[in-house]
C-alpha positions in Angstrom: 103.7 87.5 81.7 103.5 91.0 80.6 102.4 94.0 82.8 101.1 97.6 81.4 99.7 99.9 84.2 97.1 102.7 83.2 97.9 105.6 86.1 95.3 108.5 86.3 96.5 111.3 84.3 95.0 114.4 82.9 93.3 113.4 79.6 94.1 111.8 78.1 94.8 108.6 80.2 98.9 108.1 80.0 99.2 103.9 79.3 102.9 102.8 81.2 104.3 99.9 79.5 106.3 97.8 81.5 109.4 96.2 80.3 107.9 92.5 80.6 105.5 93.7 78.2 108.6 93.5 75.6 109.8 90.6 77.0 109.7 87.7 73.4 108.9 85.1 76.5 105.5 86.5 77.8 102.6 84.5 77.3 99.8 86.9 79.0 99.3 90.2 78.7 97.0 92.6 81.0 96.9 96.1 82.0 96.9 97.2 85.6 95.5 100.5 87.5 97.3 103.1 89.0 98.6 102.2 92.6 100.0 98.0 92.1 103.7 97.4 92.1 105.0 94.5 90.7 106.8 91.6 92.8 109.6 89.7 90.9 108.8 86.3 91.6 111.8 84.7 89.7 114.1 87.3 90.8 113.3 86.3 94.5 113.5 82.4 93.6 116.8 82.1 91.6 117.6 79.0 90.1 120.7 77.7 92.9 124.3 78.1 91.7 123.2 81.1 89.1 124.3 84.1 88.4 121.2 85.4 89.6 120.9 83.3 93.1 124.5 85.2 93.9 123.4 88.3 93.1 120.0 87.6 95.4 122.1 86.6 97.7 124.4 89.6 97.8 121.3 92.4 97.8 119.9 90.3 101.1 123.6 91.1 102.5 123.5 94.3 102.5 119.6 94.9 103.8 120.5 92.5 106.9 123.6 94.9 106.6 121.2 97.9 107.6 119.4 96.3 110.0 120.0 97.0 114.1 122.2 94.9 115.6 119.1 93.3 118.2 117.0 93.0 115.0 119.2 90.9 112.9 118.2 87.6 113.3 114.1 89.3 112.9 115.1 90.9 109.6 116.7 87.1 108.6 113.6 85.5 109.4 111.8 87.9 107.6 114.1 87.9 104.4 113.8 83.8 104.4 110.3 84.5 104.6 110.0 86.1 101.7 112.1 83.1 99.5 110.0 80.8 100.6 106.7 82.4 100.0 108.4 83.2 96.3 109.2 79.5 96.0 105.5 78.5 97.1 104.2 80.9 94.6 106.3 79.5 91.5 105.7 76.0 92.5 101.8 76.7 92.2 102.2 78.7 88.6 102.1 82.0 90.0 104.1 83.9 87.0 103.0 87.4 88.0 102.5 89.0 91.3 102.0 92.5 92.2 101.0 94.6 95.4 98.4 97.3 95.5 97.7 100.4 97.6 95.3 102.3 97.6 93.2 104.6 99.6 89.6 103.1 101.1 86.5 105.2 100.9 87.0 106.0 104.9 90.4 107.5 104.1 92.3 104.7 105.6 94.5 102.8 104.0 94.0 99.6 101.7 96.3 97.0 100.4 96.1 93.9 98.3 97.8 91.0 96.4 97.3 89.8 92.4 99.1 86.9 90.8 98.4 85.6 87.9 98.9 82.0 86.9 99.0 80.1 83.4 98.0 77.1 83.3 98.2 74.4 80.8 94.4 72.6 80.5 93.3 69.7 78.4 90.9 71.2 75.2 87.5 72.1 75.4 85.2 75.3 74.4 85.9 78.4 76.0 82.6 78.7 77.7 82.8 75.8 79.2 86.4 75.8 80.5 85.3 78.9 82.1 82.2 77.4 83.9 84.3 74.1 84.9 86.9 76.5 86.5 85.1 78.8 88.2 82.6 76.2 89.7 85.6 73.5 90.7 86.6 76.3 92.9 86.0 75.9 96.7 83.9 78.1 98.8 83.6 80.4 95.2 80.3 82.7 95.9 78.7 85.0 93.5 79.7 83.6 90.1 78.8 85.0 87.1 80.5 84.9 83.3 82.0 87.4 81.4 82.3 88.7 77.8 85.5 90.2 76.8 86.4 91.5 73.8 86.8 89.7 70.5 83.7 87.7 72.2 86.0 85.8 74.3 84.2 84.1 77.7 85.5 84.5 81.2 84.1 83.5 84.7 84.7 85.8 87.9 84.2 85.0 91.3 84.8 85.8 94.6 84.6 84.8 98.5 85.3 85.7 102.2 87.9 83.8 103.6 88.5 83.7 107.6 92.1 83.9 108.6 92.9 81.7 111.3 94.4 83.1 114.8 98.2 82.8 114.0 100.9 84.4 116.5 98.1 86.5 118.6 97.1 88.2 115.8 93.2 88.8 116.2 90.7 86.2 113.6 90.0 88.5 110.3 88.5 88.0 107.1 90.0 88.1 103.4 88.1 88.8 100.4 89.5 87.1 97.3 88.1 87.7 94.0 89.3 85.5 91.1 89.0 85.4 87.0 88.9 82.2 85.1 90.1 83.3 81.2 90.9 80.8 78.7 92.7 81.3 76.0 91.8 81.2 72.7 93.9 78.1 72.0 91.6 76.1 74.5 94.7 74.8 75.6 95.6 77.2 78.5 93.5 79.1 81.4 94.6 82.5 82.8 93.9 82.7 86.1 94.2 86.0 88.1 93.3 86.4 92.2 93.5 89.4 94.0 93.2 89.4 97.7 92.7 92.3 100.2 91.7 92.8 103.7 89.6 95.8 103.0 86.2 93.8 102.4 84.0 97.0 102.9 85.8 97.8 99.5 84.7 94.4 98.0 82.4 96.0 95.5 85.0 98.3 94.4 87.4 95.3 93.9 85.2 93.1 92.0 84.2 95.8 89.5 88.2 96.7 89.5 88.9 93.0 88.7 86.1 92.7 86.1 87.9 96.3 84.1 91.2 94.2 84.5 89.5 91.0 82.8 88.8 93.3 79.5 92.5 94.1 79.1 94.1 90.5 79.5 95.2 89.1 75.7 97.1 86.0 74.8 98.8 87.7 72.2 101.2 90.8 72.0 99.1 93.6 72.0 101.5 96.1 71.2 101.9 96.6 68.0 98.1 97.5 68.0 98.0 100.2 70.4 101.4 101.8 69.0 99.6 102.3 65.6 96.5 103.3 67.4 98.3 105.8 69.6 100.2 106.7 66.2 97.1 106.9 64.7 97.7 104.8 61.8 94.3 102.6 62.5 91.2 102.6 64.6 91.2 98.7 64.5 91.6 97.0 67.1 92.1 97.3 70.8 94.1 100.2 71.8 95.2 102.6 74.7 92.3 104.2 74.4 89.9 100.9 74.9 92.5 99.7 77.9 92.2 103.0 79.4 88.0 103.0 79.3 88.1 100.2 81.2 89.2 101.5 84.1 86.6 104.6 83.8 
């Protein structure tokens, strides 16, 4: 998984690479507005006994270090939380996960939640991979398939979900919009789901979601925008292209 945010700038648009993006690993790449911050999944589910779970294990030390003394145990709870939900996130082939704020068209303030999965599909045309995914999908409404470039389908979704009533917090709804992108291989489906509970701003989100579907790749697109930002080619998708699609 490789992340590369496109933040509003003067122009032209600035394209911040994140490191993932030069990780040898990744296996998706896709470009992210201004505003989401990314979540390190595997950082927050070490393997146990590694190097990494002990250094997890000393960071959460010193935050429950910070917190009040009648607040302890709350700030635990809270911190255990937060391993499990990264657990239950891995074991369903979430490999990215970032948060976004942002600000609503009333002024107030909105939040959501992207992960992107990989996931490993018997073979069969794009086009229809992306109609089987995107219609096996419960309660999906408003369905409607994508072209991306190179020609590459891709189905795009979304729905209202109702929250149940959970420690006396009031019944509210959840709008989750989701892309189905295969990869060119036919071997693999991208999925990526971002959920908010600012549904006034659904439109916004879907047409956000839909920019974000033009920038995901299965290869490293790197090289290609450093020689288009180097000018050495107008081939190719570039900074430029990745930073048109989110206007």
């Amino acid at each position: 998984m490789t992340e590369m945010t496109e933040k509003s700038a003067e122009v032209p648009k600035r394209l911040f690479i994140d490191d993932s993006a030069r990780d040898p690993s990744s296996k998706i790449w896709y470009a992210l507005p201004g505003g989401f911050f990314d979540v390190p999944v595997d950082a927050l589910d070490p393997e146990p006994g590694s190097e990494q779970e002990a250094h997890l294990d000393r960071a959460l030390a010193l935050v429950l270090d910070l917190a009040p003394g009648d607040r302890r145990d709350r700030y635990a709870g809270a911190l255990r939380d937060v391993r499990f939900m990264a657990g239950q996130l891995r074991s369903e082939g979430i490999i990215g996960c970032s948060l976004g704020m942002h600000h609503a068209d009333d002024g107030s303030s909105a939040s959501s939640v992207l992960t992107v999965a990989l996931r490993d599909i018997g073979w069969a045309p794009a086009k229809v991979t992306a109609v089987r995914a995107v219609s096996l999908r419960e309660s999906a409404e408003n369905m409607a398939l994508l072209t991306l470039p190179g020609s590459r389908p891709a189905a795009i979704s979304d729905t209202l979900i109702t929250m149940p009533d959970l420690d006396g917090a009031p019944v509210r709804e959840v709008y989750q919009c989701t892309l189905h992108i295969p990869a060119p291989s036919g071997t693999q489906l991208g999925i990526l789901t971002l959920s908010t509970t600012a549904v006034a701003s659904r439109a916004h989100y879907r047409t956000l979601m839909e920019d974000i579907a033009h920038t995901v790749s299965f290869h490293d697109p790197l090289p290609e925008i450093e020689r288009t930002t180097r000018g050495d080619t107008a081939d190719g998708p570039g900074a430029g292209d990745i930073a048109s699609d989110f206007g």
